[in-house]
LOVEX-302138 format. One record per residue (C-alpha): residue number from 1; residue in three letters; x, y, z. Coordinates in pm, whole numbers, always signed. Layout:
// residues N
<pt num="NUM" residuo="ALA" px="X" py="Y" pz="Z"/>
...
END
This chain:
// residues 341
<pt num="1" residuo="UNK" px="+2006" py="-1046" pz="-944"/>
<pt num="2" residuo="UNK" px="+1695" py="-1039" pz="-1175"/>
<pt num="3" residuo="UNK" px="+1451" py="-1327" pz="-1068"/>
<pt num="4" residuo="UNK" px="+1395" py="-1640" pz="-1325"/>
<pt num="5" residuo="UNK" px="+1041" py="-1610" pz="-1371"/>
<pt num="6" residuo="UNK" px="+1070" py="-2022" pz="-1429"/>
<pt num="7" residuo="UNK" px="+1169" py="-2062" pz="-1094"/>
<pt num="8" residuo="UNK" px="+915" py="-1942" pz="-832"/>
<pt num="9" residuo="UNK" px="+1066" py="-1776" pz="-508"/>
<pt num="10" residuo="UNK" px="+880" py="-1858" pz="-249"/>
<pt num="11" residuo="UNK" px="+922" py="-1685" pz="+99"/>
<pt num="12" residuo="UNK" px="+941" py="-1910" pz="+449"/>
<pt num="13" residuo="UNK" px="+591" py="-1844" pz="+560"/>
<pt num="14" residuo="UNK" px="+682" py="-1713" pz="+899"/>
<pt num="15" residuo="UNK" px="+823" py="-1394" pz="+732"/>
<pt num="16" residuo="UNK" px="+534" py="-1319" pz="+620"/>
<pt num="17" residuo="UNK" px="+349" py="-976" pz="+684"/>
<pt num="18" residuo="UNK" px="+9" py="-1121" pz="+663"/>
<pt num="19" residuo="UNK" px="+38" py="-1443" pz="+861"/>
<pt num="20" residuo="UNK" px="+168" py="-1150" pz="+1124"/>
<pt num="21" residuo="UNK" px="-77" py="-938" pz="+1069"/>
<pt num="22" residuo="UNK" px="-321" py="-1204" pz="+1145"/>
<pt num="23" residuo="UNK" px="-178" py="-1301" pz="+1454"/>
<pt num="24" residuo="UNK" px="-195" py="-951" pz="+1579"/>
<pt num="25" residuo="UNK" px="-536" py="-905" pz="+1503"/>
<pt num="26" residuo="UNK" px="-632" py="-1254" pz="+1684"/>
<pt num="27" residuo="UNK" px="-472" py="-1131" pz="+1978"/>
<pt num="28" residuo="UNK" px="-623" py="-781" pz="+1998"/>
<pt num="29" residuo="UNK" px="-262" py="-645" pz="+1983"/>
<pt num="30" residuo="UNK" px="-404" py="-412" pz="+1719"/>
<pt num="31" residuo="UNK" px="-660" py="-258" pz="+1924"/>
<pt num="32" residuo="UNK" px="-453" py="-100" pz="+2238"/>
<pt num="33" residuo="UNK" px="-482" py="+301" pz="+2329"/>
<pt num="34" residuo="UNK" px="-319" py="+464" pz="+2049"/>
<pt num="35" residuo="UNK" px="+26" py="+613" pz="+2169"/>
<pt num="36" residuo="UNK" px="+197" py="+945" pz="+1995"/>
<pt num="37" residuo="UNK" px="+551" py="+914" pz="+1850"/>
<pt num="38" residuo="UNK" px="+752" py="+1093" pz="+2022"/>
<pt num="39" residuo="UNK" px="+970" py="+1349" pz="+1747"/>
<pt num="40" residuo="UNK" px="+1206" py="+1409" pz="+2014"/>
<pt num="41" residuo="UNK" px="+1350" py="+1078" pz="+2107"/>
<pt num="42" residuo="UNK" px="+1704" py="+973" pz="+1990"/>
<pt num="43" residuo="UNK" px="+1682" py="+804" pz="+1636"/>
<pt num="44" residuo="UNK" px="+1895" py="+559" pz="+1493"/>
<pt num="45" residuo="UNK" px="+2202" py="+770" pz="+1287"/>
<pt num="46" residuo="UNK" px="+2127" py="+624" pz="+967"/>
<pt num="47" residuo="UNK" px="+1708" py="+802" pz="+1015"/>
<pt num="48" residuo="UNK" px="+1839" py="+1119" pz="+1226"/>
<pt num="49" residuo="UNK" px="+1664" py="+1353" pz="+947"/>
<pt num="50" residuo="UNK" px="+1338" py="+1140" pz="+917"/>
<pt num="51" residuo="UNK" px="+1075" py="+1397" pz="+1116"/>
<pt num="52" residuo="UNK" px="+778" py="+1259" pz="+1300"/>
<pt num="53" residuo="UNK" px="+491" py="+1202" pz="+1233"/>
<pt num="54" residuo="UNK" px="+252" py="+1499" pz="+1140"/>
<pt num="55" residuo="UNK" px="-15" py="+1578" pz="+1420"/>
<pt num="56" residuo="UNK" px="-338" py="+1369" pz="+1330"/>
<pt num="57" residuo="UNK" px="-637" py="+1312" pz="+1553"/>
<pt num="58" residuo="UNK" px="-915" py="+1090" pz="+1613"/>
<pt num="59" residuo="UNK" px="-994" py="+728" pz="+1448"/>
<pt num="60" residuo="UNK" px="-579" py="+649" pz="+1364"/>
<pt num="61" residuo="UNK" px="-548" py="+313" pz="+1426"/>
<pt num="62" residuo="UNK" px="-540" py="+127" pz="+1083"/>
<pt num="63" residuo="UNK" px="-302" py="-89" pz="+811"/>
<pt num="64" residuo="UNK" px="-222" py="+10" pz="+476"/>
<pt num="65" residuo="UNK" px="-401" py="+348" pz="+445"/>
<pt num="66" residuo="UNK" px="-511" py="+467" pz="+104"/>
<pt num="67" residuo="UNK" px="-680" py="+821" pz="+58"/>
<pt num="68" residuo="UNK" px="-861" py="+963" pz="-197"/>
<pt num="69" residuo="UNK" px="-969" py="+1352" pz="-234"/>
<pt num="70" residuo="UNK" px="-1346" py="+1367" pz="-229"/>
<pt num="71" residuo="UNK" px="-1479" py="+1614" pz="-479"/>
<pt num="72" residuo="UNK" px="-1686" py="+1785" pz="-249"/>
<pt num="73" residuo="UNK" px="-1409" py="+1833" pz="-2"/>
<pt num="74" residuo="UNK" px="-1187" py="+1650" pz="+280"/>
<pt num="75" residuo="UNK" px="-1098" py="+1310" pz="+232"/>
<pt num="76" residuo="UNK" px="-1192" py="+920" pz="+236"/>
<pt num="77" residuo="UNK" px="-972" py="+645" pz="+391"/>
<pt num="78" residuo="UNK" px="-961" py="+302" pz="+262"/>
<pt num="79" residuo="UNK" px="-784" py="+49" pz="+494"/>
<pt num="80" residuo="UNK" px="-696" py="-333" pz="+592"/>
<pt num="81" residuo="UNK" px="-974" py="-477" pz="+847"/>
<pt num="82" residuo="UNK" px="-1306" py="-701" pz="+859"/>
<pt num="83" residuo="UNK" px="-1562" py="-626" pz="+524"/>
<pt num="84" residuo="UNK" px="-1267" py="-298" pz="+460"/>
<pt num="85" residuo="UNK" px="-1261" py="-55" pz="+723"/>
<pt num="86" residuo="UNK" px="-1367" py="+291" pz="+605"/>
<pt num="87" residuo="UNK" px="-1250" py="+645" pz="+765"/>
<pt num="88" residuo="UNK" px="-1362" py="+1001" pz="+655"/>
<pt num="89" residuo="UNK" px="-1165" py="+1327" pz="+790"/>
<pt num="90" residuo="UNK" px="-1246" py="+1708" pz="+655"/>
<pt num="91" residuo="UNK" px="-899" py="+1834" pz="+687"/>
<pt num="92" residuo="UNK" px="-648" py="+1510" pz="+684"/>
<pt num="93" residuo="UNK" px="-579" py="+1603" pz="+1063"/>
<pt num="94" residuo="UNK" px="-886" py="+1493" pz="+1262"/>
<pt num="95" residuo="UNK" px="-1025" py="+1132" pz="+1145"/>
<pt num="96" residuo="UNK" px="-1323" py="+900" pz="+1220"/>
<pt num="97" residuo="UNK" px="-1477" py="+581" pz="+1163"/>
<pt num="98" residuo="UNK" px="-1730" py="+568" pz="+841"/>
<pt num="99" residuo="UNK" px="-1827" py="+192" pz="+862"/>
<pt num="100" residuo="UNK" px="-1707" py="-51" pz="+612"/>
<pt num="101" residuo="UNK" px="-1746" py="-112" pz="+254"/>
<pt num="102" residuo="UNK" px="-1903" py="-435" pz="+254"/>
<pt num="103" residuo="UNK" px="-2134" py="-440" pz="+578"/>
<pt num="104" residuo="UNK" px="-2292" py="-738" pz="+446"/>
<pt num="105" residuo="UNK" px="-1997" py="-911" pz="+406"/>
<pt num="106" residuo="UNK" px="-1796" py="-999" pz="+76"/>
<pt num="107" residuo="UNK" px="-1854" py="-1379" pz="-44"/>
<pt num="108" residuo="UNK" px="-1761" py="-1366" pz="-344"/>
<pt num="109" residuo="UNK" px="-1394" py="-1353" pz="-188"/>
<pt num="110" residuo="UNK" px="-1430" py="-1642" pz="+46"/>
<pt num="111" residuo="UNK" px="-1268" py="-1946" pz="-229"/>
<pt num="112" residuo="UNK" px="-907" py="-1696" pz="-129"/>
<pt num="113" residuo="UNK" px="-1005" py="-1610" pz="+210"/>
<pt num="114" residuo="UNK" px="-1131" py="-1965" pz="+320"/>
<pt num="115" residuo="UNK" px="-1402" py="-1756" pz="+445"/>
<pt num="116" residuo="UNK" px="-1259" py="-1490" pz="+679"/>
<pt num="117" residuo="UNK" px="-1408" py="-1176" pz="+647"/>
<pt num="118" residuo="UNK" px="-1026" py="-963" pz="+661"/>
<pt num="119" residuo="UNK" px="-995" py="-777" pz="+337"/>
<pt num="120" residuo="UNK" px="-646" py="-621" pz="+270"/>
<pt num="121" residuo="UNK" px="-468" py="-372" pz="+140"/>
<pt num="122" residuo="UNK" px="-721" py="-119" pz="-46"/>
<pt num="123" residuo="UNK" px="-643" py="+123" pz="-316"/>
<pt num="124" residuo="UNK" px="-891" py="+434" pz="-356"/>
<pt num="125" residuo="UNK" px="-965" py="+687" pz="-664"/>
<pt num="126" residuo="UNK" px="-1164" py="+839" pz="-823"/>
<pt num="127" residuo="UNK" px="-1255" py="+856" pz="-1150"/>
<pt num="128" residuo="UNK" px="-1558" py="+998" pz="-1413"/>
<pt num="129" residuo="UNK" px="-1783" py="+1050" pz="-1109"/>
<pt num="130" residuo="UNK" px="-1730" py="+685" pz="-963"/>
<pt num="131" residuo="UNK" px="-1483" py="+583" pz="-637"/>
<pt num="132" residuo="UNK" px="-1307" py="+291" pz="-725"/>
<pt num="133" residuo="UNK" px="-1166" py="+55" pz="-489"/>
<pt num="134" residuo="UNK" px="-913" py="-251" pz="-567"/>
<pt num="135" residuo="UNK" px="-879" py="-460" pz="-303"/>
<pt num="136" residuo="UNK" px="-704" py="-790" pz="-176"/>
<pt num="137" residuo="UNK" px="-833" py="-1128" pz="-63"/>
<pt num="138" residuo="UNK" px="-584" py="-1440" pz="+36"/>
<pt num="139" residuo="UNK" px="-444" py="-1617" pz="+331"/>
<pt num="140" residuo="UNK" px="-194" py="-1582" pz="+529"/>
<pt num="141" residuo="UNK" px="+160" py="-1685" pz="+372"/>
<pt num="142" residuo="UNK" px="-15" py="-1798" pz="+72"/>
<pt num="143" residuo="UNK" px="-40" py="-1655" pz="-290"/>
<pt num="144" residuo="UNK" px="-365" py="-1802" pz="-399"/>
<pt num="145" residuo="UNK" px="-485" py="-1453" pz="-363"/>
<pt num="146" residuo="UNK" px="-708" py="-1216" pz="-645"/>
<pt num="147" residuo="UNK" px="-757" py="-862" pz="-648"/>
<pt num="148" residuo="UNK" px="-1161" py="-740" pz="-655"/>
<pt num="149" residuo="UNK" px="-1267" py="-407" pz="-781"/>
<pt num="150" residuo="UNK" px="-1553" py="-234" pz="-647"/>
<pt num="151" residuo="UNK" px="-1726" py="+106" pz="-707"/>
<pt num="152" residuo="UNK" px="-1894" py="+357" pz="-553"/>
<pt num="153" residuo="UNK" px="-2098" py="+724" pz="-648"/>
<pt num="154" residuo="UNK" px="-2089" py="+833" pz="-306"/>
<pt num="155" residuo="UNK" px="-1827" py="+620" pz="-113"/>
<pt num="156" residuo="UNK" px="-1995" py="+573" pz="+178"/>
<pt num="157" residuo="UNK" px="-1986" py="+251" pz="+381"/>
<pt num="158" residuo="UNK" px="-2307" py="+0" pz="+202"/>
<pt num="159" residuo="UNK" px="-2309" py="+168" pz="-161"/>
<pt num="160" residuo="UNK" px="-2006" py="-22" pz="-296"/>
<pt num="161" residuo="UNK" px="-2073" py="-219" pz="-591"/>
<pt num="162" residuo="UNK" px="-1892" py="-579" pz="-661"/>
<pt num="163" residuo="UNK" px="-1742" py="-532" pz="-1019"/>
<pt num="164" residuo="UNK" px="-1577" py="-887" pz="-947"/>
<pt num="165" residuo="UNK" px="-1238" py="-1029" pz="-1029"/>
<pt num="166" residuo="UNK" px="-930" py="-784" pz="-1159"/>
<pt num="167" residuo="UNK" px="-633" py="-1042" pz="-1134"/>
<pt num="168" residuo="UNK" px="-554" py="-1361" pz="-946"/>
<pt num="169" residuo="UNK" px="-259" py="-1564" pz="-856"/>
<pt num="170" residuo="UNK" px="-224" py="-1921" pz="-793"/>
<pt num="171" residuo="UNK" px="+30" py="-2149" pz="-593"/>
<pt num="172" residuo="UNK" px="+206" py="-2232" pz="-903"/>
<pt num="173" residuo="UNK" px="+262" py="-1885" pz="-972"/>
<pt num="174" residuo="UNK" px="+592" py="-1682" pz="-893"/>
<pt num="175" residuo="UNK" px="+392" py="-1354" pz="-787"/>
<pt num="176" residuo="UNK" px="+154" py="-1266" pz="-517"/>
<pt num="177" residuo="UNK" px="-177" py="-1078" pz="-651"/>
<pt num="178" residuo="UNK" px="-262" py="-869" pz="-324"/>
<pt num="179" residuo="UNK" px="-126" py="-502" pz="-305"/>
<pt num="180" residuo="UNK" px="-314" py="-334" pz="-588"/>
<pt num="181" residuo="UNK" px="-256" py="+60" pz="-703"/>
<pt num="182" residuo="UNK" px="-373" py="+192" pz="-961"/>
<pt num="183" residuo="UNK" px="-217" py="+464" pz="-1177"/>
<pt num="184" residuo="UNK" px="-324" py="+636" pz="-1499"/>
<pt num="185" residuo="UNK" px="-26" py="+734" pz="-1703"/>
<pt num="186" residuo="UNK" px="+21" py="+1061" pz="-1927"/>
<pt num="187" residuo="UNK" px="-194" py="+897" pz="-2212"/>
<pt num="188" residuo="UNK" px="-486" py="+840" pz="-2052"/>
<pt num="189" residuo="UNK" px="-409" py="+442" pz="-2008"/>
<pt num="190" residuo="UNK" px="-480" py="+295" pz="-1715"/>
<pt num="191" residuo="UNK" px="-232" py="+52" pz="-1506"/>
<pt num="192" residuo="UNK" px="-253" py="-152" pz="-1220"/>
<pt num="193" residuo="UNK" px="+22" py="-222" pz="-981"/>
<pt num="194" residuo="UNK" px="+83" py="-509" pz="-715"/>
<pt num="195" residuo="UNK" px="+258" py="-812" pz="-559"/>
<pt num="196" residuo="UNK" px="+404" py="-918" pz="-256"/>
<pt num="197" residuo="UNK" px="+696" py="-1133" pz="-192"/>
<pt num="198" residuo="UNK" px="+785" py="-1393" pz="-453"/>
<pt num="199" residuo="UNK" px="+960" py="-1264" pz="-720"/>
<pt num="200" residuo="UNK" px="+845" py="-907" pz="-676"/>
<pt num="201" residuo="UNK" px="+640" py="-613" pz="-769"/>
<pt num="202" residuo="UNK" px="+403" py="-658" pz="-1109"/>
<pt num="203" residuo="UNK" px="+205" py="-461" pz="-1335"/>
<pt num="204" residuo="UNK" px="-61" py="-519" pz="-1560"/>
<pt num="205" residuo="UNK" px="-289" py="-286" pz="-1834"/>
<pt num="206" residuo="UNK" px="-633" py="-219" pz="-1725"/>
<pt num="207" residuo="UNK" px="-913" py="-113" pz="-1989"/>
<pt num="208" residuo="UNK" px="-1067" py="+234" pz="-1797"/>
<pt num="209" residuo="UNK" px="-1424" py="+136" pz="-1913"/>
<pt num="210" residuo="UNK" px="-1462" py="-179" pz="-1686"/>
<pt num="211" residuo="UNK" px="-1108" py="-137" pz="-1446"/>
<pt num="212" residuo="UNK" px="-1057" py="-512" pz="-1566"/>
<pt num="213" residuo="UNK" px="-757" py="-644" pz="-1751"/>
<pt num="214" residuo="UNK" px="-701" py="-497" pz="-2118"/>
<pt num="215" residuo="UNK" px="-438" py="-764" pz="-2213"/>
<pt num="216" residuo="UNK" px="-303" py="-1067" pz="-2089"/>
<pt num="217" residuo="UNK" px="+86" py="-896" pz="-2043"/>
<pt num="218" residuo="UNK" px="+226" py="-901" pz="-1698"/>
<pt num="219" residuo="UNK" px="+532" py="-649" pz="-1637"/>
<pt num="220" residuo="UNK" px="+754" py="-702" pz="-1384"/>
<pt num="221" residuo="UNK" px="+881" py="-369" pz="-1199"/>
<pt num="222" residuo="UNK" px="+1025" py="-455" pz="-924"/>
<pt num="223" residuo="UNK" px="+1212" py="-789" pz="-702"/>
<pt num="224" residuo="UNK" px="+1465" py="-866" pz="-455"/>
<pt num="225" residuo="UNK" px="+1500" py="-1216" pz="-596"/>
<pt num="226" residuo="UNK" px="+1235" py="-1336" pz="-346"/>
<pt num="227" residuo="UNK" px="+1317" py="-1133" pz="-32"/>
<pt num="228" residuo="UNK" px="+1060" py="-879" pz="+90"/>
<pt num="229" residuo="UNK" px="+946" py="-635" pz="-86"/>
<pt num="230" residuo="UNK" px="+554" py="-519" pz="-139"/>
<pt num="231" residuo="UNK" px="+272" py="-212" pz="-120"/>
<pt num="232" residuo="UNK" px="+378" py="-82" pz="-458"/>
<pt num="233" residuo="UNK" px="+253" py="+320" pz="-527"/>
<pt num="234" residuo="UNK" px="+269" py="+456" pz="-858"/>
<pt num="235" residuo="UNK" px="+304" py="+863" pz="-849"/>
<pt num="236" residuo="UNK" px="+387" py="+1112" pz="-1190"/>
<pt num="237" residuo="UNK" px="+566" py="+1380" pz="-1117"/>
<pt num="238" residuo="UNK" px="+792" py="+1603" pz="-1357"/>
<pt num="239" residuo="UNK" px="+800" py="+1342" pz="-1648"/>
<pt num="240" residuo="UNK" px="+937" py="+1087" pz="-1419"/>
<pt num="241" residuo="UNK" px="+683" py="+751" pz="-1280"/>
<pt num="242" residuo="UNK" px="+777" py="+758" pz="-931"/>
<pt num="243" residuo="UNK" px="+796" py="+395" pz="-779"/>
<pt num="244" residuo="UNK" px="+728" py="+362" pz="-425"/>
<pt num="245" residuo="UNK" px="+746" py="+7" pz="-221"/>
<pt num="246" residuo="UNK" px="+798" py="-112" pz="+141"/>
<pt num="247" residuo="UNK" px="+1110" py="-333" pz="+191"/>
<pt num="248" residuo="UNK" px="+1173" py="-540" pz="+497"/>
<pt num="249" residuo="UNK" px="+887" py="-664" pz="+784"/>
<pt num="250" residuo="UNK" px="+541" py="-538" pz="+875"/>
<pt num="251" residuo="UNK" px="+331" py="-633" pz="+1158"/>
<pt num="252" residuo="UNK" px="+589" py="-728" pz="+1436"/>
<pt num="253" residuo="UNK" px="+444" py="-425" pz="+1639"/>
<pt num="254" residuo="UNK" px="+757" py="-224" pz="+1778"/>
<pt num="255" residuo="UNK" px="+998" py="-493" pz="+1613"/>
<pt num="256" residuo="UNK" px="+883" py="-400" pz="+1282"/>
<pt num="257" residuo="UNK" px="+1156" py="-348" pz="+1003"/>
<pt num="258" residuo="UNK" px="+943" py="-213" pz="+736"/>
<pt num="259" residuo="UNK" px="+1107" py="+97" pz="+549"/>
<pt num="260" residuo="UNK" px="+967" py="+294" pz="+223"/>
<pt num="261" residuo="UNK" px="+1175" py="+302" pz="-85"/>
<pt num="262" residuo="UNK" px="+1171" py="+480" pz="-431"/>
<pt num="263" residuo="UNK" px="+1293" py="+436" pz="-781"/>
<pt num="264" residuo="UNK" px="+1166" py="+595" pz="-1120"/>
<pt num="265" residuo="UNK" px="+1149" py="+544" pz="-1463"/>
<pt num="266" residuo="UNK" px="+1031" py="+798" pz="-1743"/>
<pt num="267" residuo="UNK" px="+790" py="+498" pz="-1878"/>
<pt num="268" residuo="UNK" px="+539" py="+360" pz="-1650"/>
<pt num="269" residuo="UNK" px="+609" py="+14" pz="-1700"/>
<pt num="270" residuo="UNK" px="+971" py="+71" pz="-1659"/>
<pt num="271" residuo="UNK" px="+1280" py="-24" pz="-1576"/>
<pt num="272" residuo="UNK" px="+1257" py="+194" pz="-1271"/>
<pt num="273" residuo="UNK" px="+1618" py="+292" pz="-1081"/>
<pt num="274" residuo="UNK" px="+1735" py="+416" pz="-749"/>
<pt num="275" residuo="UNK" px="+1935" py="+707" pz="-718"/>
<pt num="276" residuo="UNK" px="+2256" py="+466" pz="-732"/>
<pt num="277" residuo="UNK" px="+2162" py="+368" pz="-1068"/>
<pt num="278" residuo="UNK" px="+2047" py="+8" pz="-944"/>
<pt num="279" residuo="UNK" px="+1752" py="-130" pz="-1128"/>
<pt num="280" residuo="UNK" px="+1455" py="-246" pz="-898"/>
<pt num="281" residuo="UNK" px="+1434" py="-542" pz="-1097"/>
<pt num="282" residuo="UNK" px="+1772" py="-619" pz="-884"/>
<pt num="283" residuo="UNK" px="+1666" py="-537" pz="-534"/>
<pt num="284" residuo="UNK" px="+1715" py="-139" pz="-614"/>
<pt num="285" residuo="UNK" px="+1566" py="+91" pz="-417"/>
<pt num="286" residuo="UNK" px="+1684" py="+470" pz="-232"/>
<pt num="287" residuo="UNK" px="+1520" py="+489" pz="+151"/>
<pt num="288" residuo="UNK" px="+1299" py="+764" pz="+191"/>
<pt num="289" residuo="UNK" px="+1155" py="+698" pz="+561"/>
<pt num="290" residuo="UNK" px="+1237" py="+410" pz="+799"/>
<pt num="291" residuo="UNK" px="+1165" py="+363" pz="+1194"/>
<pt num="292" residuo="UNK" px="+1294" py="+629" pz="+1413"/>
<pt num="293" residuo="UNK" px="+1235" py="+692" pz="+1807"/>
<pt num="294" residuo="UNK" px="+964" py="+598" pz="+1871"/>
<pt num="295" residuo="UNK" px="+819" py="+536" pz="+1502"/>
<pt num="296" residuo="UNK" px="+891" py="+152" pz="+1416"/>
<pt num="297" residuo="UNK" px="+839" py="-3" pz="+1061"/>
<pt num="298" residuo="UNK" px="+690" py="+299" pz="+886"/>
<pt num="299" residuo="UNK" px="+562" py="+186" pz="+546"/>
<pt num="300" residuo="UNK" px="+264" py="-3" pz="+330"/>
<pt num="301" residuo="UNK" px="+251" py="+422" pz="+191"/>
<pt num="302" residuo="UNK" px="+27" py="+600" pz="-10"/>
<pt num="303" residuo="UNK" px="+120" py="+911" pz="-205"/>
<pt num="304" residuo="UNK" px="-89" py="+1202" pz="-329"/>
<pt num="305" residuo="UNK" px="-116" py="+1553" pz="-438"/>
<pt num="306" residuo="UNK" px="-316" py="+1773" pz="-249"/>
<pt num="307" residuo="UNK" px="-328" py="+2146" pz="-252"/>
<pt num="308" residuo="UNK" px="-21" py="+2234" pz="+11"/>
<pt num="309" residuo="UNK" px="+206" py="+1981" pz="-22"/>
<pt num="310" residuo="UNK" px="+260" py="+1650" pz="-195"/>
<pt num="311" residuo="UNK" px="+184" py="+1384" pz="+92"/>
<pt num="312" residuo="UNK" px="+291" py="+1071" pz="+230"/>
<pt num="313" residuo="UNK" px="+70" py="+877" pz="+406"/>
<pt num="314" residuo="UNK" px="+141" py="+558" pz="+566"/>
<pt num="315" residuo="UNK" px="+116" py="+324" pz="+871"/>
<pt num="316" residuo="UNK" px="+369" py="+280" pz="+1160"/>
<pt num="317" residuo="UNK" px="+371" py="+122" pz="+1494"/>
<pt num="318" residuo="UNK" px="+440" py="+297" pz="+1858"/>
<pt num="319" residuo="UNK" px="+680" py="+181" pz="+2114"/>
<pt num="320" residuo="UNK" px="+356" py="-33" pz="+2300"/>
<pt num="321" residuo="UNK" px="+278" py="-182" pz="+1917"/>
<pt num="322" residuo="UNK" px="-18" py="+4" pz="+1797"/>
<pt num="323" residuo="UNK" px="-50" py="+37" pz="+1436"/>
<pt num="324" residuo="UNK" px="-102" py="+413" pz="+1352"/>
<pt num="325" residuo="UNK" px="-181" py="+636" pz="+1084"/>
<pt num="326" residuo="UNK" px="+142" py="+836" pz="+1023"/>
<pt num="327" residuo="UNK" px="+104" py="+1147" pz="+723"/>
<pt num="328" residuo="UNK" px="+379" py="+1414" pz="+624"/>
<pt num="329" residuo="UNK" px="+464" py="+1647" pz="+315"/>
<pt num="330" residuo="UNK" px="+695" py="+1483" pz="+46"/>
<pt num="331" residuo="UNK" px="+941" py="+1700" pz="-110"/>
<pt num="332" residuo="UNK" px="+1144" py="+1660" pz="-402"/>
<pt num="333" residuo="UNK" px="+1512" py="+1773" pz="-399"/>
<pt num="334" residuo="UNK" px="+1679" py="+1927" pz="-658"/>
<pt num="335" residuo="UNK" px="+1795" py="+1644" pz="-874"/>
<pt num="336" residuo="UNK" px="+1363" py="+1544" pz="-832"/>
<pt num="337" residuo="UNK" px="+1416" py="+1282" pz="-581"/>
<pt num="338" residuo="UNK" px="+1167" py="+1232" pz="-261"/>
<pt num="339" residuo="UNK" px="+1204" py="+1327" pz="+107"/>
<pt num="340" residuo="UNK" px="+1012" py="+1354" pz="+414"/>
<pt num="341" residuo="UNK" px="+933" py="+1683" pz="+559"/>
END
């Protein structure tokens, strides 16, 4: 059912992704020799049509990719890691390491970080001749979190710019301000999505001259009355607002449950639907890719346009728990809704 915004929905902290992700990162489990999905292996009946992943080279290891187009060609990839890992490739097959935003570190995030340098969850554009980058800072199992926005001519690791606070969350809040994306809707107006647990997916109205908060409304988009659900994307496609989300668990390595969803809604700020008809706002959502063979918890995805295909990009982990980049067309059927290709 709908949440009760009065009554905060707070998930047990060991199901949460980032106290996870943290663990595997203090371990090193992140950093083992990448290892291939293998298409061919049996799949689970319910994912027998979900392909593998397409072939991509290089720098692949990462969390929560985001990409932006560069205007002068090829591509820049924002991701979760230490001062926020940077990777550039020419042709979205063959990647590698550009550095990190914030080689000097970030401070200005520490009062939600308690100091650790780990930046999450990244969303990249660009916009009038600027990169912009929305970004998280918290603590694992917490939501005294705040999304930062910084910006960028060139996007190259050392030029980013602190444009400071976007949106924050508190303990005594029932939403979780990590997971940022934004989209600009048919009018020009610019939106911000994000959240994390609690009571679910939220989305506030951003001015486009500063990429700070126009008004002090907060929509809510999306909940599965406290269970998880996170990574929003926004994509506009055929008058529909496309909303993408990751159900279920990251960062258990090969025992990983996370799976991308979809709804839409012909307004931006919703109600967005599944196929079925359920609303969002009520745990709704229609699978578009889950684990597979050797492809376990495929989600935190980012969606864009590019000039072959419309593209899915997300993370996944191999059988020996690497965290990978995993990237494949997205096609629309013929009643407009998503698949992977």
């Amino acid at each position: 059912m709908t949440e009760d915004p009065s009554t905060p929905s707070v998930p047990p902290a060991p199901l949460s992704r980032r106290r996870l992700l943290g663990a595997a990162l203090a371990t090193g489990a992140l950093a083992a020799t990448p290892a291939a999905a293998d298409a061919a292996a049996p799949r689970h009946a319910a994912a027998a049509a979900y392909p593998g992943p397409g072939h991509v080279t290089g720098d692949v290891r990462m969390h929560d990719p985001s990409f932006v187009k560069r205007p002068d060609g090829g591509y820049l990839v924002a991701h979760t890691g230490n001062d926020l890992a940077l990777k550039t490739s020419a042709d979205r097959t063959a990647f590698s390491n550009a550095g990190v935003a914030f080689p000097g570190g970030a401070p200005w995030t520490s009062p939600y970080t308690g100091g650790a340098r780990n930046l999450w969850a990244p969303h990249l554009s660009h916009h009038n001749g600027r990169y912009h980058l929305y970004y998280s800072a918290s603590t694992f199992g917490s939501n005294r979190s705040a999304i930062f926005l910084a910006t960028s001519t060139s996007g190259d690791s050392g030029t980013w710019r602190d444009e400071g606070l976007v949106v924050e969350s508190f303990t005594s809040d029932d939403f979780n301000a990590i997971d940022p994306h934004l989209q600009v809707d048919g009018q020009g107006r610019w939106w911000l999505a994000f959240g994390s647990f609690w009571s679910g997916i939220k989305m506030v109205r951003l001015d486009p001259a500063t990429g700070k908060r126009y008004d002090g409304a907060l929509h809510a988009i999306a909940g599965r009355g406290g269970g998880a659900i996170e990574a929003p994307t926004l994509f506009h496609r055929g008058g529909w607002y496309y909303l993408f989300v990751s159900f279920d668990l990251c960062c258990r390595g090969a025992d990983s449950t996370y799976r991308v969803m979809v709804g839409r809604s012909r307004s931006i700020t919703g109600p967005y639907h599944d196929r079925a008809g359920t609303a969002m706002t009520s745990g709704g959502g229609t699978e578009v890719l889950a684990g597979h063979g050797g492809v376990h918890g495929p989600g935190h995805q980012d969606v864009f346009a590019d000039t072959d295909s419309d593209i899915l990009a997300y993370h996944y982990y191999a059988d020996d728990g690497t965290a990978l980049l995993g990237v494949n067309w997205l096609g629309w059927d013929s009643s407009g809704w998503p698949y992977v290709h």
